[in-house]
MILO-764692 format. One line per field, with one value per atom (N, C-alpha, C): residue number from 1; atom name; x, y, z. Coordinates in steps of 0.05 Angstrom, whole numbers, plus 5000, padded with zeros to 4 digits. Atoms other than C-alpha are relative to their C-alpha. Layout:
<recs>
resi	[NUM;...] $
name	[CA;...] $
east	[X;...] $
north	[Y;...] $
up	[Z;...] $
</recs>
This chain:
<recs>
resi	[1;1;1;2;2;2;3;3;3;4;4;4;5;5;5;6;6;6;7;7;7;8;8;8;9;9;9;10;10;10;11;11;11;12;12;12;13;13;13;14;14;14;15;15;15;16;16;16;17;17;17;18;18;18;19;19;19;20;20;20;21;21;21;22;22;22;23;23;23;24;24;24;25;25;25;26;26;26;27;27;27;28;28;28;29;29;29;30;30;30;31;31;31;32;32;32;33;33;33;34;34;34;35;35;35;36;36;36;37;37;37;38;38;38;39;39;39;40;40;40;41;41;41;42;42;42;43;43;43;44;44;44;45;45;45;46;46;46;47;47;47;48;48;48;49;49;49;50;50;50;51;51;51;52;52;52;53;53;53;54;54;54;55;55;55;56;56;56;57;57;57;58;58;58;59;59;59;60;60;60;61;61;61;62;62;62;63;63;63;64;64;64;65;65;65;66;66;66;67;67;67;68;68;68;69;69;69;70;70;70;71;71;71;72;72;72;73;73;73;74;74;74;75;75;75;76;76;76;77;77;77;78;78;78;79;79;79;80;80;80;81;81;81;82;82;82;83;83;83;84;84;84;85;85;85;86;86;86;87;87;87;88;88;88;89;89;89;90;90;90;91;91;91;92;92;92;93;93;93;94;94;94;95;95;95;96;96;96;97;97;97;98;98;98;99;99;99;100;100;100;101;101;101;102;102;102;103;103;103;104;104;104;105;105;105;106;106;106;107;107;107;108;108;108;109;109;109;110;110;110;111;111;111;112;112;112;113;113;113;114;114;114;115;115;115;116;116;116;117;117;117;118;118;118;119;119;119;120;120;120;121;121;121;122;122;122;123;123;123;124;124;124;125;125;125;126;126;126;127;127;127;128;128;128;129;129;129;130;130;130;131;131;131;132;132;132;133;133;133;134;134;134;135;135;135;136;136;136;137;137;137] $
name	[N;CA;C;N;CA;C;N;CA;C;N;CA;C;N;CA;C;N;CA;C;N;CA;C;N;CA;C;N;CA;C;N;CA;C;N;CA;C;N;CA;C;N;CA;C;N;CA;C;N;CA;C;N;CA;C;N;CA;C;N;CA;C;N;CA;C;N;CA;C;N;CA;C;N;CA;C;N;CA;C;N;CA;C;N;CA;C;N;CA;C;N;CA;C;N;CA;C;N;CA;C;N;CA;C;N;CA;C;N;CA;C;N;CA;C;N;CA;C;N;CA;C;N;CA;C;N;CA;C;N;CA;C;N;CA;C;N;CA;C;N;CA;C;N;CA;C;N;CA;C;N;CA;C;N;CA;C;N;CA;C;N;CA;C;N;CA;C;N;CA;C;N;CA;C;N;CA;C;N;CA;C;N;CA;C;N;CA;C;N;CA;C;N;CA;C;N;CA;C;N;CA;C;N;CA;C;N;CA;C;N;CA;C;N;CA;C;N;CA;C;N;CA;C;N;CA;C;N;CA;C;N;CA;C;N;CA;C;N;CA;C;N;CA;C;N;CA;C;N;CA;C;N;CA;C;N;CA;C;N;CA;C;N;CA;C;N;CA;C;N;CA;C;N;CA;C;N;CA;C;N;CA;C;N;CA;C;N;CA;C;N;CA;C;N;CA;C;N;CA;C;N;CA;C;N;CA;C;N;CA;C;N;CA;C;N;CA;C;N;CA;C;N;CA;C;N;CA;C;N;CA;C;N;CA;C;N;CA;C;N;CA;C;N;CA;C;N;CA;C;N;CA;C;N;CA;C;N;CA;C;N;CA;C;N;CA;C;N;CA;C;N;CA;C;N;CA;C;N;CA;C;N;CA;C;N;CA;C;N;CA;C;N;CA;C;N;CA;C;N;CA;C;N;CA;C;N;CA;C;N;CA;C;N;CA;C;N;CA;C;N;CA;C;N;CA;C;N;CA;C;N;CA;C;N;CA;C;N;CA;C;N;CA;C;N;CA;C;N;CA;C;N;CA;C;N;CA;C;N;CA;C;N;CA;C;N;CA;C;N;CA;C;N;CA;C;N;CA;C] $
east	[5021;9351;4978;5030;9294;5012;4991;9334;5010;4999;9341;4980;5024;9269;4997;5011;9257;5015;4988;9308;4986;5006;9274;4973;5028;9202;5003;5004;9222;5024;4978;9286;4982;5005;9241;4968;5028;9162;4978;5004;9148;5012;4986;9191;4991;5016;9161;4976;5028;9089;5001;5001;9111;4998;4993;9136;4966;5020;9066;4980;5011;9036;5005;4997;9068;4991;5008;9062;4964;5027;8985;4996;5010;8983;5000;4993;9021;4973;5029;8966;4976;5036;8909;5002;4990;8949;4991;5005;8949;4963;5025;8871;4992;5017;8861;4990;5003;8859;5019;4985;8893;5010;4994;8927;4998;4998;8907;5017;4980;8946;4997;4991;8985;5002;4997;8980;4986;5009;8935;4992;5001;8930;4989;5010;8885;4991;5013;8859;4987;5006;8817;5011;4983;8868;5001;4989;8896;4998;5013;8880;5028;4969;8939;4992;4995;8914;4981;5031;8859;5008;4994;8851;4970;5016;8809;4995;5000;8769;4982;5020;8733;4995;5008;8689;5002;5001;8691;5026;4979;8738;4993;4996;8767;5021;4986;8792;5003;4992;8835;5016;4978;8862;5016;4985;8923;5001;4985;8933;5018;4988;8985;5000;4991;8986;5010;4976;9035;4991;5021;8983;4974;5029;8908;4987;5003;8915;4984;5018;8882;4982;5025;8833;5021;4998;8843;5000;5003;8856;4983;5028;8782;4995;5005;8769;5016;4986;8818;4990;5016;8776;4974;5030;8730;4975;5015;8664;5014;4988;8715;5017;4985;8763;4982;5022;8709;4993;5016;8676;5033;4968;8755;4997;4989;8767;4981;5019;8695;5002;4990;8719;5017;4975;8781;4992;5009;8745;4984;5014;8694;5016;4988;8748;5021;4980;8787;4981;5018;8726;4998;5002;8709;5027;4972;8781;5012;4992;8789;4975;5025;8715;4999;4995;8721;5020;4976;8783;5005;4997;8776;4983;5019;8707;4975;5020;8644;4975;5016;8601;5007;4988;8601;5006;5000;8631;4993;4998;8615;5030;4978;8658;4996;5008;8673;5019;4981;8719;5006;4987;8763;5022;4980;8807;5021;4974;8880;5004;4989;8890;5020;4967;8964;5007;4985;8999;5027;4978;9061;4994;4998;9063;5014;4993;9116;4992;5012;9102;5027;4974;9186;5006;4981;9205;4978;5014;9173;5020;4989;9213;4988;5012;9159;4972;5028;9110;4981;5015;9057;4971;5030;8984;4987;5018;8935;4970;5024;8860;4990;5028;8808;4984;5029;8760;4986;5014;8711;4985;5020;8665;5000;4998;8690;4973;5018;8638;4979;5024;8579;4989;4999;8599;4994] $
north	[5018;7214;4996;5001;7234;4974;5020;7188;4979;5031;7127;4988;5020;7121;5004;4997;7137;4982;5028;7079;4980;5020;7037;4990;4999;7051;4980;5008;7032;4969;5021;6978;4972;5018;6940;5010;5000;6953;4993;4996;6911;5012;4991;6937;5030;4975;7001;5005;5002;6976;4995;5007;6951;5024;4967;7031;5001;4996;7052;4990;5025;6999;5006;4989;7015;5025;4970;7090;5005;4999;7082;4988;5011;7040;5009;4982;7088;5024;4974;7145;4983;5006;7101;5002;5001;7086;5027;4975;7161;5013;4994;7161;4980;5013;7113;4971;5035;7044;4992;5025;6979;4982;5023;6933;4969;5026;6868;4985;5015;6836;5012;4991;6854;4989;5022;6821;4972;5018;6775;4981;5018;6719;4980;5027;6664;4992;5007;6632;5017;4986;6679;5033;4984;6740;5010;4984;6791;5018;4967;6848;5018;4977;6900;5000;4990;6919;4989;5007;6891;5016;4986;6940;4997;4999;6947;5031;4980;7014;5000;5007;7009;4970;5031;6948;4995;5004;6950;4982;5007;6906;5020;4984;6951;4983;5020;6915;5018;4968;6969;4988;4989;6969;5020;4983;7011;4999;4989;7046;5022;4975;7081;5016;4988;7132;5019;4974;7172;5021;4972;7217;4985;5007;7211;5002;4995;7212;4972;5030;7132;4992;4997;7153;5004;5007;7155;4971;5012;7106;4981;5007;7082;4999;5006;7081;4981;5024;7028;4975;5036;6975;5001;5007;6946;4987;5004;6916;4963;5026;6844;4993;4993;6870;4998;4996;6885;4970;5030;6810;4992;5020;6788;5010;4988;6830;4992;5001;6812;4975;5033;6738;4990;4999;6745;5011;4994;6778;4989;5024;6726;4973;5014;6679;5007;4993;6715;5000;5003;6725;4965;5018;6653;4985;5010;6637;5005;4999;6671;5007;5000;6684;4995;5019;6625;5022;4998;6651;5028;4973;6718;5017;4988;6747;4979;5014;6727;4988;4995;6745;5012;4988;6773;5029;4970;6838;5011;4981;6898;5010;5000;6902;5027;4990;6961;4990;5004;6962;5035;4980;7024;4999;4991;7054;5018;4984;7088;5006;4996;7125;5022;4985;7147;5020;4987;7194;5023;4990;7233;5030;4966;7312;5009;4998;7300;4990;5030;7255;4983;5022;7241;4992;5019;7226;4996;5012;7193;5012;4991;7237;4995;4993;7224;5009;4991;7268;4989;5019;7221;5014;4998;7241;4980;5025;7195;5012;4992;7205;4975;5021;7155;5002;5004;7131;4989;5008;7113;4985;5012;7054;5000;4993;7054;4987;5014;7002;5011;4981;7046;5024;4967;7105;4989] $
up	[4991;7484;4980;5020;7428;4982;5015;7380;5004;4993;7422;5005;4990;7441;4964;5033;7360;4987;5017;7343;5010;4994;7392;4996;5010;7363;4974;5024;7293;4997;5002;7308;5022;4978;7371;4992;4994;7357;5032;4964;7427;5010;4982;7457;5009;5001;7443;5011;4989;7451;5035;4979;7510;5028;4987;7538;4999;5005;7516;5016;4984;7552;5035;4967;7622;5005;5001;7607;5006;4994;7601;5025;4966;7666;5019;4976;7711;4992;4994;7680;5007;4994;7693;5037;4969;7771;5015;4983;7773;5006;5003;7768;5017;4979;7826;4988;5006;7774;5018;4988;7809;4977;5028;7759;5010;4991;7770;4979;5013;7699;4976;5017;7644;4979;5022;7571;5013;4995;7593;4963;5026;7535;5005;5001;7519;4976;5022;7463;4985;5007;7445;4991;5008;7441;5013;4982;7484;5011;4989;7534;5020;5001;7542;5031;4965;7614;5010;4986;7661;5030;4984;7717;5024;4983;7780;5006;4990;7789;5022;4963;7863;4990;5010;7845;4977;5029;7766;4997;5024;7723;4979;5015;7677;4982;5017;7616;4976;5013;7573;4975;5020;7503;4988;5001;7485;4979;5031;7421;4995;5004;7399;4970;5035;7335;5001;5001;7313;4988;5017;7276;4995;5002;7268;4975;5031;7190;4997;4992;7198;5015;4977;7252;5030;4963;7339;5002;4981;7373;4998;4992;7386;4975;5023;7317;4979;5011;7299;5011;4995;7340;4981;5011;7297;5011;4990;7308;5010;4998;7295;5033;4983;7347;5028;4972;7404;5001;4990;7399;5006;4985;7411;5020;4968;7473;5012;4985;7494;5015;4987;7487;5020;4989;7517;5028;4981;7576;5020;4989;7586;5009;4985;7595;5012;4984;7635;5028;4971;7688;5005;4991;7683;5014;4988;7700;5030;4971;7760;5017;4983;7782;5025;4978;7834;5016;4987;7858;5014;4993;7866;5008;4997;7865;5006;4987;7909;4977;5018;7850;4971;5026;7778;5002;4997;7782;4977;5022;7745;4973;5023;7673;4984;5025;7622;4986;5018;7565;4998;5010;7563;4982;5018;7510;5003;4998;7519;4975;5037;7445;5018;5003;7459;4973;5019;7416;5011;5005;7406;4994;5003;7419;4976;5036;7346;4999;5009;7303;4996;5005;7300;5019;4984;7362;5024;4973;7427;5019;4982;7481;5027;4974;7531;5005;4998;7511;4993;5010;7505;5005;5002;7501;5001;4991;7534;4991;5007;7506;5010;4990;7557;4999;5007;7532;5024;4987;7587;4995;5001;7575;4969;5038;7500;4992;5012;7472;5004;4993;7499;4990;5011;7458;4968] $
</recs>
């Protein structure tokens, strides 16, 4: 099994990100988030998870690294990166505002820095590090 998720890391990249991606969603599930949408995309660029915690939008980027020789996680968003997600956030509220909420809800931006218990194979053991309210820190 270690060397079919380790072919499908380096032969399929989404496909990979994609594992990573659900894996972080069920741990955020198991912490009482709601997923309202997945890869949400607009013009402005992309948000891996948008989640509901009680009243908050919770709007989550996933990172994965296979070693922290390039930094965490949270230290791969740059200050460029953050005004995207911020964008991408803002039109994601104005989009469904109307539709969904009475008023402006409360927003953070959290961070999932994934990693790998090896660094060769993805078996599972995944290490989730949340960041809470990344942009704040």
């Amino acid at each position: 099994m270690d060397s079919v998720i380790k072919q499908m890391k380096l032969s399929n990249p989404r496909k990979f990100g994609n594992k990573i991606e659900t894996d972080a969603q069920k741990f955020l599930e198991q912490h009482c988030l709601k997923l309202i949408t997945k890869n949400f995309n607009c013009r402005f660029g992309e948000i891996d998870l948008i989640m509901q915690d009680k009243e908050e939008v919770v709007f989550v980027e996933v990172r994965y690294r296979n070693n922290d020789k390039y930094g965490a996680g949270l230290e791969t968003i740059d200050r460029r990166k953050q005004l995207k997600l911020i964008k991408t956030a803002e039109f994601f509220l104005l989009n469904r505002h109307q539709k969904t909420w009475k008023e402006d809800p409360p927003c953070r931006f959290d961070v999932i820095s994934a990693s790998s218990t090896d660094c060769d194979t993805i078996d599972g053991n995944i290490e989730f590090d949340w960041i809470v309210d990344a942009f704040q820190h």
